[in-house]
N, CA, C and O atoms as a GROMACS GRO file, in nm:
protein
  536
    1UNK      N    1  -0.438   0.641   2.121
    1UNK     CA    2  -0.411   0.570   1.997
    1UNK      C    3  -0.261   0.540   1.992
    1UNK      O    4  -0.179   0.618   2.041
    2UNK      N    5  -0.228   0.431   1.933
    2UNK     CA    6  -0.075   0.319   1.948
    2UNK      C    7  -0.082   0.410   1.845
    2UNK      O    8  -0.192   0.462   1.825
    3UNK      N    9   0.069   0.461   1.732
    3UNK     CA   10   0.087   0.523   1.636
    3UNK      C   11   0.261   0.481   1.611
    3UNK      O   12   0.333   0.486   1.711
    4UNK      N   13   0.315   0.446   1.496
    4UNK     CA   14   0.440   0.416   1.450
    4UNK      C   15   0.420   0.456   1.292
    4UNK      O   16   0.311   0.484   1.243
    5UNK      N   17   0.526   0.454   1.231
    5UNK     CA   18   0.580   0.461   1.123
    5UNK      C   19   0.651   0.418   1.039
    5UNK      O   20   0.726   0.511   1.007
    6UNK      N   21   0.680   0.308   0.968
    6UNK     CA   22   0.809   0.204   0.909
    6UNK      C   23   0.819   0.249   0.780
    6UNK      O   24   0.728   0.268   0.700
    7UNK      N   25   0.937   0.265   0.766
    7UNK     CA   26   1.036   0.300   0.669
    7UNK      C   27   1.016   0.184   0.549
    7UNK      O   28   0.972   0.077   0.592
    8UNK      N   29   1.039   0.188   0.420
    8UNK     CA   30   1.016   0.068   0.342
    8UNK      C   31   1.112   0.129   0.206
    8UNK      O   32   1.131   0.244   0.169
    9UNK      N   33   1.157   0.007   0.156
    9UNK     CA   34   1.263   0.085   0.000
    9UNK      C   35   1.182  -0.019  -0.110
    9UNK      O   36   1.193  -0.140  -0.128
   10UNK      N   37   1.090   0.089  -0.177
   10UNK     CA   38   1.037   0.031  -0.285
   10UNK      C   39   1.114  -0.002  -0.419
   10UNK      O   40   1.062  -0.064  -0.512
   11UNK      N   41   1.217   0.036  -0.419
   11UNK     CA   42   1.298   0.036  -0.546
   11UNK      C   43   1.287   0.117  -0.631
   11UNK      O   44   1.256   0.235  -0.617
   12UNK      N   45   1.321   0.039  -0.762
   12UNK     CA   46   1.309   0.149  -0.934
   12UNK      C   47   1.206   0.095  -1.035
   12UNK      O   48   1.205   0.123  -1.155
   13UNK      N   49   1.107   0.002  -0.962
   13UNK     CA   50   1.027  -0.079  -1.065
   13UNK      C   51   0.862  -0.068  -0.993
   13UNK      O   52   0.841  -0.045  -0.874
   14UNK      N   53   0.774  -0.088  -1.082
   14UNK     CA   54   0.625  -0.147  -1.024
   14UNK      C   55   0.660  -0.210  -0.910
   14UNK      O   56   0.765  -0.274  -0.898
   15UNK      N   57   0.573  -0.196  -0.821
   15UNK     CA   58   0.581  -0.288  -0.678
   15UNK      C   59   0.447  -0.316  -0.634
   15UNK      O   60   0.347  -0.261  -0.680
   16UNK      N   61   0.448  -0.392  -0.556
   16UNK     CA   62   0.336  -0.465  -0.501
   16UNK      C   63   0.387  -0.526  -0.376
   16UNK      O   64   0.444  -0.633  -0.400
   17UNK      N   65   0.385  -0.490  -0.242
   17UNK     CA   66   0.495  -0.487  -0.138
   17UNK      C   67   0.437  -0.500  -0.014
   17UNK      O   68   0.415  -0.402   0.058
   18UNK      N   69   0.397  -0.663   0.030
   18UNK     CA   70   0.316  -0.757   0.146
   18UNK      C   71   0.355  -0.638   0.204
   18UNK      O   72   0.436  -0.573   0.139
   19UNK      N   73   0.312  -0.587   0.326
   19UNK     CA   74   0.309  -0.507   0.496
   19UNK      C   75   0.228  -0.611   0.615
   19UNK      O   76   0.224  -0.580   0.734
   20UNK      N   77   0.168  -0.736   0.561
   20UNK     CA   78   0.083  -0.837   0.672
   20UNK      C   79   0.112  -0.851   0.768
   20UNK      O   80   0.041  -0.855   0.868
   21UNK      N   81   0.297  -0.868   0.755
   21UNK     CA   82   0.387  -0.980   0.869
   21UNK      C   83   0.409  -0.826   0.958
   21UNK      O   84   0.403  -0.847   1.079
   22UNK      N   85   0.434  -0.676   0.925
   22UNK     CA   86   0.455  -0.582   1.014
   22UNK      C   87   0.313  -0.547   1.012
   22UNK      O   88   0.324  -0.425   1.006
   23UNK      N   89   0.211  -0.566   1.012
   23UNK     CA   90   0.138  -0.529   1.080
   23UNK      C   91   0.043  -0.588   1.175
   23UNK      O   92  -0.038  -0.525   1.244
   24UNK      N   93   0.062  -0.714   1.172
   24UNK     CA   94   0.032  -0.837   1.233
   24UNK      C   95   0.102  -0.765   1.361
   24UNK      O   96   0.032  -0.725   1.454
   25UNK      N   97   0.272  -0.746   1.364
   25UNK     CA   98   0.363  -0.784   1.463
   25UNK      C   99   0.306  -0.634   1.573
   25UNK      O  100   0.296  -0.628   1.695
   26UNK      N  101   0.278  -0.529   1.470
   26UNK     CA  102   0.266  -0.368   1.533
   26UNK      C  103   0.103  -0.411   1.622
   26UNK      O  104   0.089  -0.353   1.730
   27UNK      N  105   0.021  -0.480   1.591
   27UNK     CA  106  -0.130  -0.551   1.673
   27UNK      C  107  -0.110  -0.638   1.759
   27UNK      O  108  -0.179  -0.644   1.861
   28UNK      N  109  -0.014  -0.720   1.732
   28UNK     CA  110   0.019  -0.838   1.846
   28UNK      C  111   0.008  -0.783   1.966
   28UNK      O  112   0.075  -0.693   2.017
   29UNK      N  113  -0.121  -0.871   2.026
   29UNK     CA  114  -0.087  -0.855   2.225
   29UNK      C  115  -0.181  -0.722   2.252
   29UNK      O  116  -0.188  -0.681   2.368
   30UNK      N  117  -0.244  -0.661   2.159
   30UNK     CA  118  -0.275  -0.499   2.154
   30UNK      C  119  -0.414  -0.525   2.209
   30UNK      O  120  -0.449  -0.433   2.283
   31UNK      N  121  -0.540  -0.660   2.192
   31UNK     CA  122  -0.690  -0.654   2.216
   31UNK      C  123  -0.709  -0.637   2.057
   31UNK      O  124  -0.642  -0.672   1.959
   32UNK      N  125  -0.852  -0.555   2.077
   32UNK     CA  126  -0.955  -0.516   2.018
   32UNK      C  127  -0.915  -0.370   1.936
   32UNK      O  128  -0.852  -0.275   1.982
   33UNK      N  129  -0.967  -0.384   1.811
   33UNK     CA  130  -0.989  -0.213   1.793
   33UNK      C  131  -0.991  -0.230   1.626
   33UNK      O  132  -1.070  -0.308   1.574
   34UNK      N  133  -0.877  -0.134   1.532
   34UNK     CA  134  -0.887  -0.054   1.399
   34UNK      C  135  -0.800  -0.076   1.376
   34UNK      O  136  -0.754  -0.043   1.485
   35UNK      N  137  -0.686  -0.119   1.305
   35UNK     CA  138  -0.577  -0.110   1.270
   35UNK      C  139  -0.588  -0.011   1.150
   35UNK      O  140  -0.668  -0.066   1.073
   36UNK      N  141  -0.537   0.136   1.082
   36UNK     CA  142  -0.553   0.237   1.024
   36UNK      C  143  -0.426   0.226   0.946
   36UNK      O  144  -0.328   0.281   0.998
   37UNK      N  145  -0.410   0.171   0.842
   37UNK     CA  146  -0.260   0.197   0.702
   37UNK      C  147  -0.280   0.352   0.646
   37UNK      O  148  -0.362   0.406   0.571
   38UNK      N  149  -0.209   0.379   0.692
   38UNK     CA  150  -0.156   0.511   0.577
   38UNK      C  151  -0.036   0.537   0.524
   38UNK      O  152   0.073   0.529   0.580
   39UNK      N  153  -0.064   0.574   0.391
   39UNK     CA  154   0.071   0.567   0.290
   39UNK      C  155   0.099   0.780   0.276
   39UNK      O  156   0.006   0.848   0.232
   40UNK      N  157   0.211   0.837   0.313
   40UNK     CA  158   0.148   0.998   0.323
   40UNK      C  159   0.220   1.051   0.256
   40UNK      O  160   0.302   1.138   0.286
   41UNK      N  161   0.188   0.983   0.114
   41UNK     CA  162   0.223   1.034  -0.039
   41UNK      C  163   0.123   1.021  -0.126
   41UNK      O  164   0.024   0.950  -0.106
   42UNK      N  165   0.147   1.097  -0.238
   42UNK     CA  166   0.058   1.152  -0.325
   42UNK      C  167   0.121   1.071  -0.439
   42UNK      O  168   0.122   1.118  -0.552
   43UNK      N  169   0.167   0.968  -0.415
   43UNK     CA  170   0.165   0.855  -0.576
   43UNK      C  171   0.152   0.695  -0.520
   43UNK      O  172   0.170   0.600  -0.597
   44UNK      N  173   0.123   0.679  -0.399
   44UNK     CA  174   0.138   0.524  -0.350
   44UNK      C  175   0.013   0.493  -0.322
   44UNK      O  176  -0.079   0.570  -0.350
   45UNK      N  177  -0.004   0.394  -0.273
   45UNK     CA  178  -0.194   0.337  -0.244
   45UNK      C  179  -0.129   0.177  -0.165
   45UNK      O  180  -0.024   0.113  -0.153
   46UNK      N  181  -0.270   0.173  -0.128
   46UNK     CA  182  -0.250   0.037  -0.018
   46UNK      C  183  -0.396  -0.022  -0.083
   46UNK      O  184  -0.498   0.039  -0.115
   47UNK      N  185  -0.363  -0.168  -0.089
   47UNK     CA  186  -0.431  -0.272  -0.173
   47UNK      C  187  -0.446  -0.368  -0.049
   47UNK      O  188  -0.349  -0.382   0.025
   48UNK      N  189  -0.562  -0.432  -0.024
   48UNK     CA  190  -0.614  -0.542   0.046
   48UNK      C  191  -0.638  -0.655  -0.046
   48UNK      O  192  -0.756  -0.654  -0.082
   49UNK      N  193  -0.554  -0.774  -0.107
   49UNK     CA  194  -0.579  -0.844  -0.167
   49UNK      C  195  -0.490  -0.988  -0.163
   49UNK      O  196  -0.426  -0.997  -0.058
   50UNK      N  197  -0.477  -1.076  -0.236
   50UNK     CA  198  -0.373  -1.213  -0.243
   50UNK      C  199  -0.312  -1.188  -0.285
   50UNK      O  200  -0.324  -1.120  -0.387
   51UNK      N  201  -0.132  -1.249  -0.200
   51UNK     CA  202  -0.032  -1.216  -0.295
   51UNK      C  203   0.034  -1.376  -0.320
   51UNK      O  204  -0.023  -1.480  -0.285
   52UNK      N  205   0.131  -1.370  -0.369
   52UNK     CA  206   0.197  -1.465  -0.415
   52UNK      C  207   0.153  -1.590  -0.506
   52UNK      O  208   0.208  -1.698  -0.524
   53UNK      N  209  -0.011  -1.516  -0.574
   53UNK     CA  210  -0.036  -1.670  -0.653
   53UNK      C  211  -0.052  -1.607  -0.737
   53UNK      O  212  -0.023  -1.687  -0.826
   54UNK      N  213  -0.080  -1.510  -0.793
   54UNK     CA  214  -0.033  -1.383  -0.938
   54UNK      C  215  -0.134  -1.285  -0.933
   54UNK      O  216  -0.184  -1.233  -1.033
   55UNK      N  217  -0.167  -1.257  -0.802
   55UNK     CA  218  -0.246  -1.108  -0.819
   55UNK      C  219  -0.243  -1.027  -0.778
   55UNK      O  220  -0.332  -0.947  -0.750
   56UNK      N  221  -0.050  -1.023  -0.752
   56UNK     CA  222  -0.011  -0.891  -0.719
   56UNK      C  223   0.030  -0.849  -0.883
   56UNK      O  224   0.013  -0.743  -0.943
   57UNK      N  225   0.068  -0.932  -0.911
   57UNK     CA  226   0.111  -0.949  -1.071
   57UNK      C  227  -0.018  -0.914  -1.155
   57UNK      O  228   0.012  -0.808  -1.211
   58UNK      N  229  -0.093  -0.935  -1.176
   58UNK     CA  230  -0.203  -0.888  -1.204
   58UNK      C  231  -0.285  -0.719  -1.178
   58UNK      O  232  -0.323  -0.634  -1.259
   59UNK      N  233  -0.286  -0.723  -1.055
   59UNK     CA  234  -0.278  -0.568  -1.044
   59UNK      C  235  -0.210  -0.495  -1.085
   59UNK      O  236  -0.259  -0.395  -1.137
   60UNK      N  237  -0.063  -0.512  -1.079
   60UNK     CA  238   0.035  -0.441  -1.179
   60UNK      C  239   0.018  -0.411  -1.293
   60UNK      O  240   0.047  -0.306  -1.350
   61UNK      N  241  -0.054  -0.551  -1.352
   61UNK     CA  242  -0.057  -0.539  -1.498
   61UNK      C  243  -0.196  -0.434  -1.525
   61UNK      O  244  -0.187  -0.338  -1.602
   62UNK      N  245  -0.318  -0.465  -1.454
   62UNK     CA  246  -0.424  -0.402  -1.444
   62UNK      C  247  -0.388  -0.249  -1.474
   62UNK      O  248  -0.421  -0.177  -1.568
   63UNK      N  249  -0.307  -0.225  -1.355
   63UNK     CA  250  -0.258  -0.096  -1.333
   63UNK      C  251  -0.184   0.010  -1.491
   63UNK      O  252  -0.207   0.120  -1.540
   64UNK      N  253  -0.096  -0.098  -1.518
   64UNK     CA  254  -0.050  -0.087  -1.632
   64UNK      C  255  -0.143  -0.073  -1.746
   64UNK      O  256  -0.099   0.008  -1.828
   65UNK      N  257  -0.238  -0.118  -1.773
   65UNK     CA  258  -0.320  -0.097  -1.893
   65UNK      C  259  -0.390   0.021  -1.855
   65UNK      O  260  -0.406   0.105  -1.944
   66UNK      N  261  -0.434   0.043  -1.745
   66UNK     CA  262  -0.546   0.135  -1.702
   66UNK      C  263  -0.445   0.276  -1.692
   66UNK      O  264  -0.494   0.387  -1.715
   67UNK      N  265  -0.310   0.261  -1.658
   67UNK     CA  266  -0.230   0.401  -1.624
   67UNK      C  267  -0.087   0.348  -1.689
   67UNK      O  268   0.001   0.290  -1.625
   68UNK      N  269  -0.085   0.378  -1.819
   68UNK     CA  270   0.068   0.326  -1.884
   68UNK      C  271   0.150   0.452  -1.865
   68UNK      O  272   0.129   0.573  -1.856
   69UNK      N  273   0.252   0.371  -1.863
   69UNK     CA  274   0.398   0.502  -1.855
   69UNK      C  275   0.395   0.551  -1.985
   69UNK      O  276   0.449   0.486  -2.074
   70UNK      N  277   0.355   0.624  -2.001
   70UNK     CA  278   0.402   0.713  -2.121
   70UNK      C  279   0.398   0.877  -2.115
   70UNK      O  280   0.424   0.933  -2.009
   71UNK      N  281   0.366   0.949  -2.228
   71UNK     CA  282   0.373   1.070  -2.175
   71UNK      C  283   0.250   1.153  -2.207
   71UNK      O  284   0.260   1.270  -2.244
   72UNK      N  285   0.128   1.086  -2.190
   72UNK     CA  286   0.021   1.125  -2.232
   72UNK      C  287  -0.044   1.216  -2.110
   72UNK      O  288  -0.136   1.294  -2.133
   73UNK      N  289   0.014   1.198  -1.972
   73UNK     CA  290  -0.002   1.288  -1.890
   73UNK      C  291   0.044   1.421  -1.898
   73UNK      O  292   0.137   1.467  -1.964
   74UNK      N  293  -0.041   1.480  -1.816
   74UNK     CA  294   0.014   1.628  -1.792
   74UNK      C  295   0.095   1.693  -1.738
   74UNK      O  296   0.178   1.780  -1.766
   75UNK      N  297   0.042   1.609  -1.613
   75UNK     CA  298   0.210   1.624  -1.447
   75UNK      C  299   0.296   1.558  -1.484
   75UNK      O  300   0.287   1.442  -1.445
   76UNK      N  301   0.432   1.595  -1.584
   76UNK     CA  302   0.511   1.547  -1.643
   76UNK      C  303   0.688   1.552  -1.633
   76UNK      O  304   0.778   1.539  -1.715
   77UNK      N  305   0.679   1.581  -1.468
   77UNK     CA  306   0.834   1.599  -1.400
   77UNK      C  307   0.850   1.438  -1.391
   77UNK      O  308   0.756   1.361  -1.404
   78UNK      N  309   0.962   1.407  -1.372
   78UNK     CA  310   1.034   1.314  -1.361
   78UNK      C  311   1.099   1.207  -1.437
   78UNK      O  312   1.201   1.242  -1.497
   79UNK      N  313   1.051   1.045  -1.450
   79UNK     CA  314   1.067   0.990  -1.517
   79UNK      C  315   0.929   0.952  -1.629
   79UNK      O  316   0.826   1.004  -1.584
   80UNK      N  317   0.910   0.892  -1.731
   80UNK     CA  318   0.833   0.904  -1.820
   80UNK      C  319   0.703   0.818  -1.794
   80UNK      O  320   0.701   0.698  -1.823
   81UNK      N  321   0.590   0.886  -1.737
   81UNK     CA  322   0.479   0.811  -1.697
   81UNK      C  323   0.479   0.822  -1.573
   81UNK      O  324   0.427   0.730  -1.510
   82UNK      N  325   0.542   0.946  -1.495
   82UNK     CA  326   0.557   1.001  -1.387
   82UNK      C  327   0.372   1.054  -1.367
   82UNK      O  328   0.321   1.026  -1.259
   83UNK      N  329   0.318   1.099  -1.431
   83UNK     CA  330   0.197   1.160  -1.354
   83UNK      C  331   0.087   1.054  -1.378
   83UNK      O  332  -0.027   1.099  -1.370
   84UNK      N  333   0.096   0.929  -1.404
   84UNK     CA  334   0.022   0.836  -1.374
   84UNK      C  335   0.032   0.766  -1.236
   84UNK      O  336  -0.060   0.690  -1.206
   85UNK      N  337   0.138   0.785  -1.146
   85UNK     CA  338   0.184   0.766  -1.049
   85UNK      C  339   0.072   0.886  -0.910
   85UNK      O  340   0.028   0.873  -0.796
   86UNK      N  341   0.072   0.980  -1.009
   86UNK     CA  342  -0.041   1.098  -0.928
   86UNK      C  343  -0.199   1.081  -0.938
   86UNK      O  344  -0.284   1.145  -0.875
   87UNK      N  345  -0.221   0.968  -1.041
   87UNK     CA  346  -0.359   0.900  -1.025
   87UNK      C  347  -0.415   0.794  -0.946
   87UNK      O  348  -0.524   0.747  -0.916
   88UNK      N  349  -0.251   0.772  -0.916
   88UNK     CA  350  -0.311   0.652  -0.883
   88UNK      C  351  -0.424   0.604  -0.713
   88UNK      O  352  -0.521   0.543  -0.667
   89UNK      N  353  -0.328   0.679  -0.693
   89UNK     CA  354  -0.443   0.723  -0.514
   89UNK      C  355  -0.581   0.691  -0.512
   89UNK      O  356  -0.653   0.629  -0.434
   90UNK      N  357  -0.606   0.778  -0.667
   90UNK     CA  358  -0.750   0.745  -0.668
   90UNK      C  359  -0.828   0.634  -0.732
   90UNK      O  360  -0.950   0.628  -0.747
   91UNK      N  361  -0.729   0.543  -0.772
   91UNK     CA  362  -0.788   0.397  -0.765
   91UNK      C  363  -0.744   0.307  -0.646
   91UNK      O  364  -0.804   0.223  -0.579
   92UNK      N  365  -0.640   0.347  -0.647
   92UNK     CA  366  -0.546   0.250  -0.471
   92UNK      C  367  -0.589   0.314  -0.388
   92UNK      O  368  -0.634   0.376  -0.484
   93UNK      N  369  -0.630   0.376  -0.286
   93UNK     CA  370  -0.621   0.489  -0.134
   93UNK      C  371  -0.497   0.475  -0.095
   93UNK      O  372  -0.440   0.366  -0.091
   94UNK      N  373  -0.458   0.556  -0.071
   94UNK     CA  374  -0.354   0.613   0.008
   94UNK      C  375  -0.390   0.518   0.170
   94UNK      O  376  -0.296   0.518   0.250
   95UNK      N  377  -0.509   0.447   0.210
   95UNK     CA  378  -0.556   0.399   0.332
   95UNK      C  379  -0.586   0.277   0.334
   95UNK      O  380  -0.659   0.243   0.241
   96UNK      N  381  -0.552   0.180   0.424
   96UNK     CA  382  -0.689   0.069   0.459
   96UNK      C  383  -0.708   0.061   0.599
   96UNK      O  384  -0.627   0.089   0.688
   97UNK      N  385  -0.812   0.024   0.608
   97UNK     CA  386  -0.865  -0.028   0.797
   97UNK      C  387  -0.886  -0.169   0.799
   97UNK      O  388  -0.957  -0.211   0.708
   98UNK      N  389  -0.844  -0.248   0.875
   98UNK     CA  390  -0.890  -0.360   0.931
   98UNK      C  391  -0.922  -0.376   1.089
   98UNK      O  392  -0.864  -0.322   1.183
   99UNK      N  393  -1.013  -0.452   1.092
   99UNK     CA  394  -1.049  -0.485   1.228
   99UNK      C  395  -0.942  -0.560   1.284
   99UNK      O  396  -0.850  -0.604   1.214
  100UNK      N  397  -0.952  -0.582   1.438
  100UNK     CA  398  -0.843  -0.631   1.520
  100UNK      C  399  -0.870  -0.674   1.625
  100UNK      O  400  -0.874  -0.597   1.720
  101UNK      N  401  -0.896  -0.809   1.641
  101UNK     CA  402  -0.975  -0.905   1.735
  101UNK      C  403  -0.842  -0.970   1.817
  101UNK      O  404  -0.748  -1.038   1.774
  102UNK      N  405  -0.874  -0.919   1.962
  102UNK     CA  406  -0.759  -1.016   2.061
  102UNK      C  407  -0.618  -1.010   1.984
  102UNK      O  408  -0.564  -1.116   1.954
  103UNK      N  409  -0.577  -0.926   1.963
  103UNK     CA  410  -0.432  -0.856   1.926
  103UNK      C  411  -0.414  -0.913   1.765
  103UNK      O  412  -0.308  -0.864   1.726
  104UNK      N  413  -0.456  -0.970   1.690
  104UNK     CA  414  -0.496  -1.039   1.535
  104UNK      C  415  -0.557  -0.961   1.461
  104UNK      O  416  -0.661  -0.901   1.490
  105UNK      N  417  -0.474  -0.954   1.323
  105UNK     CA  418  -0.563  -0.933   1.230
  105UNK      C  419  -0.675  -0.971   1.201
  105UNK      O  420  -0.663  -1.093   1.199
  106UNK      N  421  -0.821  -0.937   1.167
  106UNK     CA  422  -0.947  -1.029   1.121
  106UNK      C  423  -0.914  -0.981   0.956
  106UNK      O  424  -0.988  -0.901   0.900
  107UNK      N  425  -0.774  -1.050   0.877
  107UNK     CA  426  -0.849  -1.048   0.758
  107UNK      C  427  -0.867  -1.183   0.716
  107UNK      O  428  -0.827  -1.276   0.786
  108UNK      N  429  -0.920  -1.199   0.616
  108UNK     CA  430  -0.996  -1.352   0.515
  108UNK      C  431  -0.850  -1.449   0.475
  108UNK      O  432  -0.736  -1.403   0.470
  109UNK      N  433  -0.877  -1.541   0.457
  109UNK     CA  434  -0.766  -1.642   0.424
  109UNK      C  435  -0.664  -1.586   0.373
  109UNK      O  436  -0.549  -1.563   0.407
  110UNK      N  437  -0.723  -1.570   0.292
  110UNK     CA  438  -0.592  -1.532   0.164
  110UNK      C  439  -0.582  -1.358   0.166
  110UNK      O  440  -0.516  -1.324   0.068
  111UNK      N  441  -0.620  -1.258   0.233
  111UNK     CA  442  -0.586  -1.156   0.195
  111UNK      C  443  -0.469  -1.069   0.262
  111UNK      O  444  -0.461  -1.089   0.383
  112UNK      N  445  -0.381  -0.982   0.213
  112UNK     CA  446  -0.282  -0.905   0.254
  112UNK      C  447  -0.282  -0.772   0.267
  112UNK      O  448  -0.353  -0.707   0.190
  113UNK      N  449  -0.220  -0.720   0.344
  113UNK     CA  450  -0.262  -0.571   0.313
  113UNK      C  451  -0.105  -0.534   0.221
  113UNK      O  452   0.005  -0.575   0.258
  114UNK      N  453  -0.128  -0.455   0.108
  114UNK     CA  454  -0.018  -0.407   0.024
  114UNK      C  455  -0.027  -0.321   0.012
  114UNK      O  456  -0.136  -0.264   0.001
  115UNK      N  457   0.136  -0.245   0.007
  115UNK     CA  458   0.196  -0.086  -0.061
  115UNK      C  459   0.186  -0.128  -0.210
  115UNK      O  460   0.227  -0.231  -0.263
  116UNK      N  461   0.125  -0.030  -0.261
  116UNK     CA  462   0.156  -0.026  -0.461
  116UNK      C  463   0.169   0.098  -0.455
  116UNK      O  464   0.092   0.187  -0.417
  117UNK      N  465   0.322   0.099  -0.515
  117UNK     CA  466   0.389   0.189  -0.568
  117UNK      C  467   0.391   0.208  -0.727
  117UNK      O  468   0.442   0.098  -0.750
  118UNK      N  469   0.379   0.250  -0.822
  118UNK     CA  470   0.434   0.221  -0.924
  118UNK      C  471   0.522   0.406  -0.932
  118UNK      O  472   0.541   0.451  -1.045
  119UNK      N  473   0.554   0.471  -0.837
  119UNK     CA  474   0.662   0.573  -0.860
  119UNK      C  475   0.786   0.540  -0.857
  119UNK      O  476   0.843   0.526  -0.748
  120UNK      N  477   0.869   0.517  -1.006
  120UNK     CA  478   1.018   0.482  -0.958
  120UNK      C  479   1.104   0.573  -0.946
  120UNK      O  480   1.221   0.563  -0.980
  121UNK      N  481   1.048   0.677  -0.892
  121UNK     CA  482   1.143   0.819  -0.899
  121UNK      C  483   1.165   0.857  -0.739
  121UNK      O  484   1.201   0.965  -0.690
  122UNK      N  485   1.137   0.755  -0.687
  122UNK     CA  486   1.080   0.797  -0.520
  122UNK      C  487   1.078   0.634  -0.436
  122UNK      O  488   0.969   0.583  -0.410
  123UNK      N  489   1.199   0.570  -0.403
  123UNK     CA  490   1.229   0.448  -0.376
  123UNK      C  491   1.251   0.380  -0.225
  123UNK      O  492   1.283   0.270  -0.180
  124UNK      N  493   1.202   0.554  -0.162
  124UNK     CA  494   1.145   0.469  -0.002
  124UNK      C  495   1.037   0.508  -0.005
  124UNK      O  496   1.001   0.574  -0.103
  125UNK      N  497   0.929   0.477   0.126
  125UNK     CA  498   0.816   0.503   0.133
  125UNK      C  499   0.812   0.515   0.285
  125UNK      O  500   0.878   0.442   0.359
  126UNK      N  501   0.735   0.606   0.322
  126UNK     CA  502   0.673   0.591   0.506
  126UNK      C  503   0.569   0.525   0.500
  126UNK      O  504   0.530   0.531   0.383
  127UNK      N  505   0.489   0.454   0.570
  127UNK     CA  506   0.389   0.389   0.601
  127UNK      C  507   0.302   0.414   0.744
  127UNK      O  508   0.347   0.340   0.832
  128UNK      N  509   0.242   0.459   0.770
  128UNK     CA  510   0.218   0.500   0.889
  128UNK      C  511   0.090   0.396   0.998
  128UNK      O  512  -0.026   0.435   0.993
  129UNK      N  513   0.116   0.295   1.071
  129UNK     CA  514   0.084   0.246   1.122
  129UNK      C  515  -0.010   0.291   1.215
  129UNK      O  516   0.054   0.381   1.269
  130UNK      N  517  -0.186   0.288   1.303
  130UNK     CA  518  -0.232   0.331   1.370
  130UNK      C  519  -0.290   0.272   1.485
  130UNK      O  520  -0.404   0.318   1.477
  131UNK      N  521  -0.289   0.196   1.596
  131UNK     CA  522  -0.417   0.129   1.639
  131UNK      C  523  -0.543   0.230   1.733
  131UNK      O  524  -0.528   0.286   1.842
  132UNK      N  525  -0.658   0.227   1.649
  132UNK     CA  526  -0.751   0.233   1.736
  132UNK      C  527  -0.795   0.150   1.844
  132UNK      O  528  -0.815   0.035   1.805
  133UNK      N  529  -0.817   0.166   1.966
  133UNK     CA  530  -0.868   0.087   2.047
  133UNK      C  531  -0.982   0.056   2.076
  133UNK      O  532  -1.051   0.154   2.104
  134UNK      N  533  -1.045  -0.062   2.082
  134UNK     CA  534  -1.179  -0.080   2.071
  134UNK      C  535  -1.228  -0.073   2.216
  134UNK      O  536  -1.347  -0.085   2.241
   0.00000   0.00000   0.00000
């Protein structure tokens, strides 16, 4: 198994943060197989969806209604609406897989693979890149 790791600086705000173009580049030339995203934190998630026509913006907001910053959580270190950041995994995964045909992504027109962060207390991220070989 091919295996890397890229460094990423999510900032101090909600994010929604393309990975397509590095993971396209980490498959290039590779064949057949799994391409395996892992995020190996306990507040980030990886989203398979469209970006740039408003539904990264949208998920955010989604996100936001469904897990607001406030202080209605329990896990309550950090900044305010810090332990909604510890739910979130379990609507985002921490994972995605895509297939990988002749060194290419096989995803659908419009889809991306994305980091969502919404921890602004924690402003890099590892990403851990995998290829299975088919």
């Amino acid at each position: 198994m091919d295996s890397e790791t890229k460094s990423y600086r999510t900032g101090d705000q909600d994010v929604v943060l393309d990975l397509t173009d590095d993971c396209a580049d980490f498959v290039a030339g590779k064949g057949d197989g799994l391409l395996h995203v892992f995020v190996p934190h306990a507040t980030a998630g990886l989203a398979i969806l469209e970006t740039g026509a408003g539904s990264d913006d949208d998920l955010l907001a989604a996100l936001e209604d469904l897990l607001p910053a406030d202080d209605r959580w329990r896990h309550q270190h950090g900044s305010p609406g810090h332990g909604r950041s510890h739910v979130l995994p379990a609507l985002v995964p921490p994972y995605a897989t895509v297939p990988v045909l002749d060194g290419r992504l096989a995803l659908g027109t419009w889809q991306s693979i994305c980091l969502v962060d919404l921890n602004v207390d924690n402003t890099r991220r590892e990403v851990r890149l995998s290829l299975l070989p088919g």
